[in-house]
mmCIF file as Biopython writes it, N, C-alpha, C and O atoms, coordinates in Angstrom:
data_model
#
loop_
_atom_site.group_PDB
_atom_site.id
_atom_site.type_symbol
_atom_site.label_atom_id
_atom_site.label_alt_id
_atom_site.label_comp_id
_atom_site.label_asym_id
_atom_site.label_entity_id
_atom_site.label_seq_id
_atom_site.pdbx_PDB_ins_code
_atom_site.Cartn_x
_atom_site.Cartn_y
_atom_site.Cartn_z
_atom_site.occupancy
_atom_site.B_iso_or_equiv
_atom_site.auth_seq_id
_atom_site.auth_asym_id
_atom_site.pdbx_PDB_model_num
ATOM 1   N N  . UNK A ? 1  ? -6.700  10.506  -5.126  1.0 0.0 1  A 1 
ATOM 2   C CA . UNK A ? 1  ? -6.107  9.170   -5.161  1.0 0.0 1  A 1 
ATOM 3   C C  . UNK A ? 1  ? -4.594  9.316   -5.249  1.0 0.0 1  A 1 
ATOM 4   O O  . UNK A ? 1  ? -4.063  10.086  -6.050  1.0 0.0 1  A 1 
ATOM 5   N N  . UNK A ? 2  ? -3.828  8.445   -4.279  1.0 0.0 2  A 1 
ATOM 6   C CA . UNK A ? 2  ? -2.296  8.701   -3.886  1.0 0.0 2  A 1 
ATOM 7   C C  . UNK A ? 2  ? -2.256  7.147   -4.721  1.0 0.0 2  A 1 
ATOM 8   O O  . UNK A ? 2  ? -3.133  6.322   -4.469  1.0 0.0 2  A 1 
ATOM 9   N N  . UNK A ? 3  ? -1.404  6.909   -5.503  1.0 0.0 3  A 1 
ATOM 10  C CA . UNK A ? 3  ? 0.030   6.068   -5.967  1.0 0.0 3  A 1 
ATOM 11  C C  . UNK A ? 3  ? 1.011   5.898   -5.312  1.0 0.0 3  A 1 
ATOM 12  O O  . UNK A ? 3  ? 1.800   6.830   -5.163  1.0 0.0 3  A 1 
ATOM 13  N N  . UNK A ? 4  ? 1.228   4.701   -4.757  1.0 0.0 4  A 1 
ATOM 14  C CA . UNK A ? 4  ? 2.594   4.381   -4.166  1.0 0.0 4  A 1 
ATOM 15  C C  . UNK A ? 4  ? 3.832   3.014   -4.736  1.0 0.0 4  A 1 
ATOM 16  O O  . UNK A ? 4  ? 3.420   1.861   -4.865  1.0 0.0 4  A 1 
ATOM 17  N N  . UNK A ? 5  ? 4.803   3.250   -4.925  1.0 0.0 5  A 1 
ATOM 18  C CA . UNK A ? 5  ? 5.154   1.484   -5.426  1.0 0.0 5  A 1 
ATOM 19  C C  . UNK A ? 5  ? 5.802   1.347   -3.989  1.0 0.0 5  A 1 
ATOM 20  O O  . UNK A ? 5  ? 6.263   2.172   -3.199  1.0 0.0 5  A 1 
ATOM 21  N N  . UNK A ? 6  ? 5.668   0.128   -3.972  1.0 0.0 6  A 1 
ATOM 22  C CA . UNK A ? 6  ? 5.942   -0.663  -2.868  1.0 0.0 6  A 1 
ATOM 23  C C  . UNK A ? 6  ? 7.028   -1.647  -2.976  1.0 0.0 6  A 1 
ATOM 24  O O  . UNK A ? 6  ? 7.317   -2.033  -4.109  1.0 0.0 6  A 1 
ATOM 25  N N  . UNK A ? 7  ? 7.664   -2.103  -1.980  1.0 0.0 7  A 1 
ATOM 26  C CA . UNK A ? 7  ? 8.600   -3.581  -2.059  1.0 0.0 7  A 1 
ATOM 27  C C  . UNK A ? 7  ? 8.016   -4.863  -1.486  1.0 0.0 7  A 1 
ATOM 28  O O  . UNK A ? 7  ? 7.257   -4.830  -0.517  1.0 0.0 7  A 1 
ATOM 29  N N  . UNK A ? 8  ? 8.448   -6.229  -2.215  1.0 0.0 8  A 1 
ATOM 30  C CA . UNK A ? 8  ? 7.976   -7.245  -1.361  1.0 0.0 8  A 1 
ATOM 31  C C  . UNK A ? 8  ? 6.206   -7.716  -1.010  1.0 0.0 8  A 1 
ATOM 32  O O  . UNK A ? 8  ? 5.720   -8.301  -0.041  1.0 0.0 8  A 1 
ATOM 33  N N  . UNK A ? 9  ? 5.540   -7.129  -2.342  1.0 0.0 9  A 1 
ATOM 34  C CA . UNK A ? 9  ? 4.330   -7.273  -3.076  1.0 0.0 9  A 1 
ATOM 35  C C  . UNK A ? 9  ? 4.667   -8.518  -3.731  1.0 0.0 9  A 1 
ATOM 36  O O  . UNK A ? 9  ? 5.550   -8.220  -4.534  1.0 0.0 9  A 1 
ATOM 37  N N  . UNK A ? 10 ? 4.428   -9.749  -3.809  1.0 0.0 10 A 1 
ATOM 38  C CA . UNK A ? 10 ? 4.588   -10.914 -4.385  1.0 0.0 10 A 1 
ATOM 39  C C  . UNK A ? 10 ? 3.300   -11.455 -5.008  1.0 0.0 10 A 1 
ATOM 40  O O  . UNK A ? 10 ? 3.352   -12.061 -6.078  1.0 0.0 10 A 1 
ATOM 41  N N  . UNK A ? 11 ? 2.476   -11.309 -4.548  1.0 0.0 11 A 1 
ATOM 42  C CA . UNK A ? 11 ? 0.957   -12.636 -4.814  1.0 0.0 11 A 1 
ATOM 43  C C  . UNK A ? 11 ? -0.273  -11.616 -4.364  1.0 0.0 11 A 1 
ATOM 44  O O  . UNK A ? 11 ? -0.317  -10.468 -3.921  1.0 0.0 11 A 1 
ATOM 45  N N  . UNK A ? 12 ? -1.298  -12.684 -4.724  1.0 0.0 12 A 1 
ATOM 46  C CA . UNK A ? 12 ? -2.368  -11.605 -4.011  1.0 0.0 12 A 1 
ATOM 47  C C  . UNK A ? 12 ? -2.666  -11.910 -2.708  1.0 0.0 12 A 1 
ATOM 48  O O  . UNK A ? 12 ? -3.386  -11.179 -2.027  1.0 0.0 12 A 1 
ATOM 49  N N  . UNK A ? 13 ? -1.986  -13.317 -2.145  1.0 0.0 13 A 1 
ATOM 50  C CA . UNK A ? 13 ? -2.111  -13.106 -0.760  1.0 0.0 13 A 1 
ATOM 51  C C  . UNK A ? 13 ? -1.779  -11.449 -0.114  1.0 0.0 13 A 1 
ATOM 52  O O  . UNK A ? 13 ? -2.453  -10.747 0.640   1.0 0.0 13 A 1 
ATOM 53  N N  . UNK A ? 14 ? -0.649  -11.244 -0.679  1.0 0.0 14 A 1 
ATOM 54  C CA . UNK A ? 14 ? 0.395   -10.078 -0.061  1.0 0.0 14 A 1 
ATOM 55  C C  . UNK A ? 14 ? -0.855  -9.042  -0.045  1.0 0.0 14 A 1 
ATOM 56  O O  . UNK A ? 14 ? -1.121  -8.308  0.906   1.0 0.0 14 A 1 
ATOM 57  N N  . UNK A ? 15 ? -1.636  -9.117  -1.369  1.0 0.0 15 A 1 
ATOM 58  C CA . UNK A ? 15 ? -2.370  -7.649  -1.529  1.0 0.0 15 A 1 
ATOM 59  C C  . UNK A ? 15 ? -3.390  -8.091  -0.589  1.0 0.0 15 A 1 
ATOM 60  O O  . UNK A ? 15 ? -3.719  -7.202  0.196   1.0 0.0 15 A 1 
ATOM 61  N N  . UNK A ? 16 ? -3.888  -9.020  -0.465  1.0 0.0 16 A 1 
ATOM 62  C CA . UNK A ? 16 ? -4.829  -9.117  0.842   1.0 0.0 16 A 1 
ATOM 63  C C  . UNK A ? 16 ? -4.399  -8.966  2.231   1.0 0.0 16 A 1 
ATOM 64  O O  . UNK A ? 16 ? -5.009  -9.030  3.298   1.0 0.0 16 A 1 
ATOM 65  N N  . UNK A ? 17 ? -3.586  -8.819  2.024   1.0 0.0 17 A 1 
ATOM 66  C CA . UNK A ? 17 ? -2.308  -9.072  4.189   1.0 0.0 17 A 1 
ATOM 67  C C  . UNK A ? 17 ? -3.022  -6.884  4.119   1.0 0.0 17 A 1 
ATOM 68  O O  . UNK A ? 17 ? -3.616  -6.141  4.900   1.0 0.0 17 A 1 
ATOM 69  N N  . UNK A ? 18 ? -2.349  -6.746  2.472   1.0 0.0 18 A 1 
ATOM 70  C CA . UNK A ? 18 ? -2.691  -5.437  2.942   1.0 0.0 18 A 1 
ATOM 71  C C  . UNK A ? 18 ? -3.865  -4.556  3.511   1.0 0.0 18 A 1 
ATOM 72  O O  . UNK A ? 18 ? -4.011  -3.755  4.435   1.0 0.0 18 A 1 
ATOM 73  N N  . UNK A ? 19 ? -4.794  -5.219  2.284   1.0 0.0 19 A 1 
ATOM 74  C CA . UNK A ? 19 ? -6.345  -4.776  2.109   1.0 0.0 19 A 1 
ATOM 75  C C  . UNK A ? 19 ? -6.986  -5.188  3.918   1.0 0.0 19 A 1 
ATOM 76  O O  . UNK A ? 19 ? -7.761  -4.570  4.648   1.0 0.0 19 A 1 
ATOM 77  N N  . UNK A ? 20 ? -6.377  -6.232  4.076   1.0 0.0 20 A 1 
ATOM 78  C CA . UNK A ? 20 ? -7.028  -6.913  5.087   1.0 0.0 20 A 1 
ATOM 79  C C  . UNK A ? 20 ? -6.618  -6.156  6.552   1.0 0.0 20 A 1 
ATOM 80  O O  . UNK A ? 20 ? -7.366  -5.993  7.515   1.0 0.0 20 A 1 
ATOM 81  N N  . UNK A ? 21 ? -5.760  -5.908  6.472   1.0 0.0 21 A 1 
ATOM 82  C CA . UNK A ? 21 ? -5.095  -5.005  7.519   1.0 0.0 21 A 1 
ATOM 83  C C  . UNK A ? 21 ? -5.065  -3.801  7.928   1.0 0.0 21 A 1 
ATOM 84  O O  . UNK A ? 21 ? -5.059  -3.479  9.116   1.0 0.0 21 A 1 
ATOM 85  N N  . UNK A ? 22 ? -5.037  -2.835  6.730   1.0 0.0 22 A 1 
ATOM 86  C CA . UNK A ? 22 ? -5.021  -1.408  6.458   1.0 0.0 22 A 1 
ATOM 87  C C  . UNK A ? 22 ? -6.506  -0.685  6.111   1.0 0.0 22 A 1 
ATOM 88  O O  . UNK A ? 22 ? -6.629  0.452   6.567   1.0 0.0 22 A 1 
ATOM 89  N N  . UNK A ? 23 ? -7.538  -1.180  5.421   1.0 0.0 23 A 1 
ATOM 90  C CA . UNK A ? 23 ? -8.878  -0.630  4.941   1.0 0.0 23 A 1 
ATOM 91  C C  . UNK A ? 23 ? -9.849  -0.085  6.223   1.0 0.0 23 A 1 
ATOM 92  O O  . UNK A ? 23 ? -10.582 0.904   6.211   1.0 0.0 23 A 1 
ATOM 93  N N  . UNK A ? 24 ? -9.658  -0.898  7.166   1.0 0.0 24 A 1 
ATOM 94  C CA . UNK A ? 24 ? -10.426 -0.317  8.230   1.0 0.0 24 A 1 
ATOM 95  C C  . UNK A ? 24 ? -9.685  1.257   8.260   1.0 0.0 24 A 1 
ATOM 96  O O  . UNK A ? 24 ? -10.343 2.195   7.810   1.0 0.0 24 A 1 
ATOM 97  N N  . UNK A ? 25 ? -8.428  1.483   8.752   1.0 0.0 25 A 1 
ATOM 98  C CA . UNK A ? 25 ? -7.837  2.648   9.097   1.0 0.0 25 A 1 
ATOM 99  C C  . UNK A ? 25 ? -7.935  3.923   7.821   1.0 0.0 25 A 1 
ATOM 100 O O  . UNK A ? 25 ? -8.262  5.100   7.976   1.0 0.0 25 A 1 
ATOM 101 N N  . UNK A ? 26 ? -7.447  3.075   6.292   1.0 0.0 26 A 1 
ATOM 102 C CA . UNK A ? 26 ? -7.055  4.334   5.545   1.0 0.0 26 A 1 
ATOM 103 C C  . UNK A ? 26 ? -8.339  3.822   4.171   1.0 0.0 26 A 1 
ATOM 104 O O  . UNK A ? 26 ? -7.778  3.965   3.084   1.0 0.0 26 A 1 
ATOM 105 N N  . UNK A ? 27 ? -9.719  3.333   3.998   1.0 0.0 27 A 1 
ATOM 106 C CA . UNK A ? 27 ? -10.327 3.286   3.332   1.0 0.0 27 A 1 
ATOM 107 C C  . UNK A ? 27 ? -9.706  2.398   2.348   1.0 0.0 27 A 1 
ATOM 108 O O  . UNK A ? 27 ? -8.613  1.861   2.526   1.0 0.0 27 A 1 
ATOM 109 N N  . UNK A ? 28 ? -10.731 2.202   0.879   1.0 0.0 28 A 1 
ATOM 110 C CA . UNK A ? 28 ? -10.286 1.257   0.019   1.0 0.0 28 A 1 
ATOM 111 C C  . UNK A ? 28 ? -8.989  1.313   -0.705  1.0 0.0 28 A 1 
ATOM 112 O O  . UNK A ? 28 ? -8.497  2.380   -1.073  1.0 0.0 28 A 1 
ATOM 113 N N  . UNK A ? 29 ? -8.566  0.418   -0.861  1.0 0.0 29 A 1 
ATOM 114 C CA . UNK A ? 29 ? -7.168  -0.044  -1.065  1.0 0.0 29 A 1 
ATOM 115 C C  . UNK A ? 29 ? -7.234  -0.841  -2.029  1.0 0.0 29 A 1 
ATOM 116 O O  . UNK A ? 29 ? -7.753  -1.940  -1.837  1.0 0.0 29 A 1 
ATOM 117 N N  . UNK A ? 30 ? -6.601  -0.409  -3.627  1.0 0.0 30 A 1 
ATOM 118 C CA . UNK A ? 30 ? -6.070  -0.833  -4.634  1.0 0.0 30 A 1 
ATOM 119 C C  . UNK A ? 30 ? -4.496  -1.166  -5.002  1.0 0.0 30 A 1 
ATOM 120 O O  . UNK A ? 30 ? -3.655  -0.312  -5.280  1.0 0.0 30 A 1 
ATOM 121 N N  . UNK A ? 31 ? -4.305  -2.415  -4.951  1.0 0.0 31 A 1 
ATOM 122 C CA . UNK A ? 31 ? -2.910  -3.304  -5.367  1.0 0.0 31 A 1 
ATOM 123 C C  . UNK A ? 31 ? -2.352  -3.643  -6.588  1.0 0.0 31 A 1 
ATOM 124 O O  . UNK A ? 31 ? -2.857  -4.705  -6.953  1.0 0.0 31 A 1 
ATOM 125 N N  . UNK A ? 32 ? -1.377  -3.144  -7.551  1.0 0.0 32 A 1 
ATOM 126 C CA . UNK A ? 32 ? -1.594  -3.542  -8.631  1.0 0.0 32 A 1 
ATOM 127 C C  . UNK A ? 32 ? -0.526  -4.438  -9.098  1.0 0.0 32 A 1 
ATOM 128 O O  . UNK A ? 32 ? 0.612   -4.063  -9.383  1.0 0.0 32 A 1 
ATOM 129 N N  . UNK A ? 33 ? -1.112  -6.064  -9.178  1.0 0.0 33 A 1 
ATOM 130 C CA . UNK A ? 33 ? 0.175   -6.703  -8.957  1.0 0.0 33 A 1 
ATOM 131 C C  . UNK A ? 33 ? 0.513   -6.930  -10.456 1.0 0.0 33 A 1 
ATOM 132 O O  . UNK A ? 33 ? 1.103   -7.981  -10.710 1.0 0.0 33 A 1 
ATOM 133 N N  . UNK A ? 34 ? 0.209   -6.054  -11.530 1.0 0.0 34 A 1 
ATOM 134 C CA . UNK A ? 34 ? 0.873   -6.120  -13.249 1.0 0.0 34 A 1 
ATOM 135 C C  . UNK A ? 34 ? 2.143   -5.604  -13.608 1.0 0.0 34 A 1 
ATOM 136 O O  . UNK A ? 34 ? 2.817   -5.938  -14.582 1.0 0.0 34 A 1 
ATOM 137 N N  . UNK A ? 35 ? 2.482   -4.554  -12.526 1.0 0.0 35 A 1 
ATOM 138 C CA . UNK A ? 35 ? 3.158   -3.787  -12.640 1.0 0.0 35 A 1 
ATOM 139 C C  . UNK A ? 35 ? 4.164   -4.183  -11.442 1.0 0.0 35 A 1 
ATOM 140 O O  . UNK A ? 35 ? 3.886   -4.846  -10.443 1.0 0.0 35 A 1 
ATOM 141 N N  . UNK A ? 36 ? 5.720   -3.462  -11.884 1.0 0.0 36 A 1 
ATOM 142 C CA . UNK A ? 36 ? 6.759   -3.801  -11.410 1.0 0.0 36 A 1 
ATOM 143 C C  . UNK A ? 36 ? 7.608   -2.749  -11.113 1.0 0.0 36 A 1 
ATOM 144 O O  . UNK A ? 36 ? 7.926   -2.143  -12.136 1.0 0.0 36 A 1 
ATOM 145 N N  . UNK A ? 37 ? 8.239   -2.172  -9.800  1.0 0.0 37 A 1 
ATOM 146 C CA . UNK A ? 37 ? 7.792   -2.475  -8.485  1.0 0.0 37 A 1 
ATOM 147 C C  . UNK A ? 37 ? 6.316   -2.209  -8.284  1.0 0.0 37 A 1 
ATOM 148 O O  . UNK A ? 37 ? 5.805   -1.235  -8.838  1.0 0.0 37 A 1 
ATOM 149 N N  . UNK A ? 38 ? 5.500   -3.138  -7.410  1.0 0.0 38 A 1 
ATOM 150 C CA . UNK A ? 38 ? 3.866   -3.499  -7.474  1.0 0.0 38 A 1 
ATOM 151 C C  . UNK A ? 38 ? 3.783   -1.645  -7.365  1.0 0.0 38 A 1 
ATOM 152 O O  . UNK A ? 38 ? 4.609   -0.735  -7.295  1.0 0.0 38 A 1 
ATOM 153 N N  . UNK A ? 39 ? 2.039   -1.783  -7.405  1.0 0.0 39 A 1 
ATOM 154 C CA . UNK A ? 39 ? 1.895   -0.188  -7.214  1.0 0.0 39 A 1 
ATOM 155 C C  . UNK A ? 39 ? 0.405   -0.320  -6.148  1.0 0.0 39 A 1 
ATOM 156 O O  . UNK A ? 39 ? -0.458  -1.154  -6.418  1.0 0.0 39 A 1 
ATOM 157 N N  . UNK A ? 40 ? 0.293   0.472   -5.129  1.0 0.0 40 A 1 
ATOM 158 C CA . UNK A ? 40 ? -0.618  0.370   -4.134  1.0 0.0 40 A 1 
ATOM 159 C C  . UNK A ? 40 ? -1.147  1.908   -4.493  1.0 0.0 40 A 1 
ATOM 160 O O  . UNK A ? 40 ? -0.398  2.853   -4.740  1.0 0.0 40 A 1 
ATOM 161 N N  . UNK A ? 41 ? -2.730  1.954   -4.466  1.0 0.0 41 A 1 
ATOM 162 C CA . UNK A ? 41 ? -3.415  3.321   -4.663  1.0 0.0 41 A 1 
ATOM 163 C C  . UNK A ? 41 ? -4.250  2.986   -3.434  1.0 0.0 41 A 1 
ATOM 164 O O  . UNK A ? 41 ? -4.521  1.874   -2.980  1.0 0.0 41 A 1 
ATOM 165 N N  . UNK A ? 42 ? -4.700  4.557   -2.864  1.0 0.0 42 A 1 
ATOM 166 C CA . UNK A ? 42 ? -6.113  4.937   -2.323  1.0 0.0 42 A 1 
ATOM 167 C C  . UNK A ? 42 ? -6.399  5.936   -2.015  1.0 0.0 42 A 1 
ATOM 168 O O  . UNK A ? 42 ? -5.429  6.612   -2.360  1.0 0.0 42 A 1 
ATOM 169 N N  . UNK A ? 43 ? -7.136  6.613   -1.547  1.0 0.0 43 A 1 
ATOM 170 C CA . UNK A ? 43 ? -7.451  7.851   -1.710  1.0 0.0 43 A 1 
ATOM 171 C C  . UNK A ? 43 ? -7.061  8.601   0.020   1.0 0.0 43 A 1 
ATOM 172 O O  . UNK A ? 43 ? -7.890  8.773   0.914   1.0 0.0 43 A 1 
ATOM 173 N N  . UNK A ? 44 ? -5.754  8.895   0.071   1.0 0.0 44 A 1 
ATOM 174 C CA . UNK A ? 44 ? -5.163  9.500   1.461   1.0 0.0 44 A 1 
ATOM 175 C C  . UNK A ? 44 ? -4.919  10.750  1.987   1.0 0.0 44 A 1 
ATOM 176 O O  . UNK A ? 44 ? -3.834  11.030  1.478   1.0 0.0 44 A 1 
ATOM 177 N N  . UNK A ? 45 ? -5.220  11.622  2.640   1.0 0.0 45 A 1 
ATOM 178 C CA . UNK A ? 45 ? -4.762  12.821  3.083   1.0 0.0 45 A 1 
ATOM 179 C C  . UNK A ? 45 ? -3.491  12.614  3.273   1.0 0.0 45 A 1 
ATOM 180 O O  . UNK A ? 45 ? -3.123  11.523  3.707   1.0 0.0 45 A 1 
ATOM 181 N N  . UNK A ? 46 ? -2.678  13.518  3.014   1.0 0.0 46 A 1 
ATOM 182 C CA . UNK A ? 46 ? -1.746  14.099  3.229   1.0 0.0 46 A 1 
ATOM 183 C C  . UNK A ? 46 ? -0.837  13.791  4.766   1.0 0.0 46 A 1 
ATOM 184 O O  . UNK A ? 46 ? 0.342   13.492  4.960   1.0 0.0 46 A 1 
ATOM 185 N N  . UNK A ? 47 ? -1.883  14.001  5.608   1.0 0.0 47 A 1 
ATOM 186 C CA . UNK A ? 47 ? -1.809  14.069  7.153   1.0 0.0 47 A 1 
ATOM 187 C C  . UNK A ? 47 ? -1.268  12.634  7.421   1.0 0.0 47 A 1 
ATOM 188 O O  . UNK A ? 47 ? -0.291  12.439  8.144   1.0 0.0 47 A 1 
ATOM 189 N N  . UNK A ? 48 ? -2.142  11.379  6.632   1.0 0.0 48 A 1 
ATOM 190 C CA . UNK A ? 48 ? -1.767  10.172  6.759   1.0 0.0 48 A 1 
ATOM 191 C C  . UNK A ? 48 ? -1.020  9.316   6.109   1.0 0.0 48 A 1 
ATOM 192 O O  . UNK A ? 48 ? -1.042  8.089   6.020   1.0 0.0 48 A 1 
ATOM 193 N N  . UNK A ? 49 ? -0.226  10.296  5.580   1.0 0.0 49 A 1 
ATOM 194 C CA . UNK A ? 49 ? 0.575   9.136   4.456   1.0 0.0 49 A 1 
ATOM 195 C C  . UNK A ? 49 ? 1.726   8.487   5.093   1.0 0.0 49 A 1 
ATOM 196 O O  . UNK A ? 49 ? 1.974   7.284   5.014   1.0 0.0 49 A 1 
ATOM 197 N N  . UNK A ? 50 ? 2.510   9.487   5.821   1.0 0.0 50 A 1 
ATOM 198 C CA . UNK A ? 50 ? 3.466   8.533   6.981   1.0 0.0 50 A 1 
ATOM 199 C C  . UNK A ? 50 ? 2.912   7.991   7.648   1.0 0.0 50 A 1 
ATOM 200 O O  . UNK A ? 50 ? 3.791   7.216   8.024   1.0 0.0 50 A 1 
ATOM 201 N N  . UNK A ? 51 ? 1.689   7.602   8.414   1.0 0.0 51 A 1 
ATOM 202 C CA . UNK A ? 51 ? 1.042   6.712   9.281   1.0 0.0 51 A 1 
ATOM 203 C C  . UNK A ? 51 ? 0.970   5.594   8.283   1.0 0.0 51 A 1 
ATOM 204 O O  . UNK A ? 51 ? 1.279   4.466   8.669   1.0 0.0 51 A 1 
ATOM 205 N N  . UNK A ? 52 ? 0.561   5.803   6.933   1.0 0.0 52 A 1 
ATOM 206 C CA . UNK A ? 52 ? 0.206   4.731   5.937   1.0 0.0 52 A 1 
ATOM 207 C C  . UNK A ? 52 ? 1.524   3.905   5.857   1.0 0.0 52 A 1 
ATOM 208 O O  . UNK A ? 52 ? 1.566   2.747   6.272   1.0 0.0 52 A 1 
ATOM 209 N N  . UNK A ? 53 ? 2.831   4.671   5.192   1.0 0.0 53 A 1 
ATOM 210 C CA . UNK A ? 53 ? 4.067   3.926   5.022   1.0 0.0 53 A 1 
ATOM 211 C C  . UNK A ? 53 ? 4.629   3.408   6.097   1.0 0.0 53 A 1 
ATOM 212 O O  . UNK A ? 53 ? 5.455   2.515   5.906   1.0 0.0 53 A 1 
ATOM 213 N N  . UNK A ? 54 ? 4.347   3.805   7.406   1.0 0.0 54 A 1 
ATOM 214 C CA . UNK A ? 54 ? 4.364   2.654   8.291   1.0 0.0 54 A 1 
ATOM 215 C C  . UNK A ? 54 ? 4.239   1.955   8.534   1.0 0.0 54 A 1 
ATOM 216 O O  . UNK A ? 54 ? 5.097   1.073   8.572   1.0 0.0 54 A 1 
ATOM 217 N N  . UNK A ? 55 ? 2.909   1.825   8.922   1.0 0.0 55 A 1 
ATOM 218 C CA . UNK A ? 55 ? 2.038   0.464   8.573   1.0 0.0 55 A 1 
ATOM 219 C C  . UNK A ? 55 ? 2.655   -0.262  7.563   1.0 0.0 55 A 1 
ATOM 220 O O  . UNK A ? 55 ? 3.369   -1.187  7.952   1.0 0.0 55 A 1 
ATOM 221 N N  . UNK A ? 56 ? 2.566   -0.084  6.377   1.0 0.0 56 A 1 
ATOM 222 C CA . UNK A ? 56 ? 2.531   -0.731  5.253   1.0 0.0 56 A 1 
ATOM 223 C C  . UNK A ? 56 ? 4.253   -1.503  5.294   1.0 0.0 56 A 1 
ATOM 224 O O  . UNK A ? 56 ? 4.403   -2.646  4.862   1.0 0.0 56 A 1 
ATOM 225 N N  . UNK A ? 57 ? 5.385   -0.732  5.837   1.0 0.0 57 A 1 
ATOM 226 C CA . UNK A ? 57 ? 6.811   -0.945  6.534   1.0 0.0 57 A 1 
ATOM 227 C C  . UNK A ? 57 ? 6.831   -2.628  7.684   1.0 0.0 57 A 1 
ATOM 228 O O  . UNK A ? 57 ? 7.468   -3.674  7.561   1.0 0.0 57 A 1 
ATOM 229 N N  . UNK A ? 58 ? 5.505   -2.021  9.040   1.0 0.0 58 A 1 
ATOM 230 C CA . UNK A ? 58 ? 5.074   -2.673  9.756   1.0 0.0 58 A 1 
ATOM 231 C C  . UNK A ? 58 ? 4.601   -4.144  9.125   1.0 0.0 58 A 1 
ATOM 232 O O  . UNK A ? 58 ? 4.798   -4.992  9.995   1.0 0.0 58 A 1 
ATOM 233 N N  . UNK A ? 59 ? 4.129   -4.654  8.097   1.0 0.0 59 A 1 
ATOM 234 C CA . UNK A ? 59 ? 3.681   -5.401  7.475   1.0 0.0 59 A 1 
ATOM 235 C C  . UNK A ? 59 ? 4.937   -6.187  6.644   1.0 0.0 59 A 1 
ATOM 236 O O  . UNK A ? 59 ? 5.059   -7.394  6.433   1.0 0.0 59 A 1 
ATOM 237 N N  . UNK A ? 60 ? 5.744   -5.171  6.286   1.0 0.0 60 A 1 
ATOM 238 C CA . UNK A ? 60 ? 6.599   -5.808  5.141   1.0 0.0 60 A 1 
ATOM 239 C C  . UNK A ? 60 ? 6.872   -5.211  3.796   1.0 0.0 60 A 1 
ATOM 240 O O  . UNK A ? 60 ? 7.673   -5.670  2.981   1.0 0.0 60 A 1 
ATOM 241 N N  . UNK A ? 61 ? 6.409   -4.543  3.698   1.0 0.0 61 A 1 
ATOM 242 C CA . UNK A ? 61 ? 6.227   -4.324  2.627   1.0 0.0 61 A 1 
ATOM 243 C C  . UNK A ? 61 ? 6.582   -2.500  2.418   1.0 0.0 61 A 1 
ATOM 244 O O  . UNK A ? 61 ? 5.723   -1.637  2.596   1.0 0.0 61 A 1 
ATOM 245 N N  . UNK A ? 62 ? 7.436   -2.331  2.179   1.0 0.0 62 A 1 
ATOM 246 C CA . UNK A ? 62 ? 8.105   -0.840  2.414   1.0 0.0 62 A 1 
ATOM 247 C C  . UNK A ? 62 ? 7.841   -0.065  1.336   1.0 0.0 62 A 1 
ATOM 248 O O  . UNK A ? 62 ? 7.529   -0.728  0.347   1.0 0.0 62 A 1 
ATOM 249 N N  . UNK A ? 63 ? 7.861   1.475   1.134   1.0 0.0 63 A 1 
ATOM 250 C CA . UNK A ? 63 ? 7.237   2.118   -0.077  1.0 0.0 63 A 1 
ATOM 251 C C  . UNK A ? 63 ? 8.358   2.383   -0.878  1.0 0.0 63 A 1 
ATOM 252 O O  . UNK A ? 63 ? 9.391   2.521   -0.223  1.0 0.0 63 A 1 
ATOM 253 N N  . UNK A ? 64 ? 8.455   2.478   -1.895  1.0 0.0 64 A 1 
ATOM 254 C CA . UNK A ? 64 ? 9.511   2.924   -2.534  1.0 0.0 64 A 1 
ATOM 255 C C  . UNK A ? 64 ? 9.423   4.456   -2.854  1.0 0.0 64 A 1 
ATOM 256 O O  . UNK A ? 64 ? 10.480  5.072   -2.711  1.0 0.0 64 A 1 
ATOM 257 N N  . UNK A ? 65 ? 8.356   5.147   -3.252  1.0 0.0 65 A 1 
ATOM 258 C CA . UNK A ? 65 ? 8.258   6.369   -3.428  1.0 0.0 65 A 1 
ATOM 259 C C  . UNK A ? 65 ? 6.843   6.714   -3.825  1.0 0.0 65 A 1 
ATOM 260 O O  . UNK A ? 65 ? 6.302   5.728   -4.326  1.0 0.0 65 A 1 
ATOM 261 N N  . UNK A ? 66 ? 6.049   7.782   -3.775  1.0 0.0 66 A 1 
ATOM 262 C CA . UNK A ? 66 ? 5.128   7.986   -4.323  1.0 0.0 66 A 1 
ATOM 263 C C  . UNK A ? 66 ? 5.228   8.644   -5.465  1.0 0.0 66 A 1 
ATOM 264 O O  . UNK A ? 66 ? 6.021   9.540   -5.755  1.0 0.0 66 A 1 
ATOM 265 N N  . UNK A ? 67 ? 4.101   7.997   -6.325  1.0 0.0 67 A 1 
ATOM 266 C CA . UNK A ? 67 ? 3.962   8.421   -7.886  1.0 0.0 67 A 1 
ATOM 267 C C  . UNK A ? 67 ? 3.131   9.534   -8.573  1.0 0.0 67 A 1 
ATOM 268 O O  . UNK A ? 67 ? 3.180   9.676   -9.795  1.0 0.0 67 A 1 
#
């Protein structure tokens, strides 16, 4: 399981734009909107994590760093 914080995580719409968008490609997708900058988990190879922060860029929502 990869940790990421993210930017521009607002609501849970946002975490659904993600879930809704991204789960087919990179499996289940945890949003954690308690925490500040939000924090996005799931369980990613290595191989796909720049395909992931793309996407996730592509959407809006840019990574800040992994945790």
């Amino acid at each position: 399981m990869k940790t990421f914080e993210a930017n521009n995580i607002h609501c849970q719409n946002c975490a659904n734009t993600i879930k809704n968008t991204l789960e087919d490609d990179f499996g289940k997708i945890e949003v954690d909107l308690s925490k500040e900058p939000r924090q996005v988990s799931l369980d990613i190879k290595d191989s796909d994590v720049e395909k992931f922060k793309s996407e996730m860029a592509d959407l809006g929502f840019d990574i800040i760093k992994e945790l």
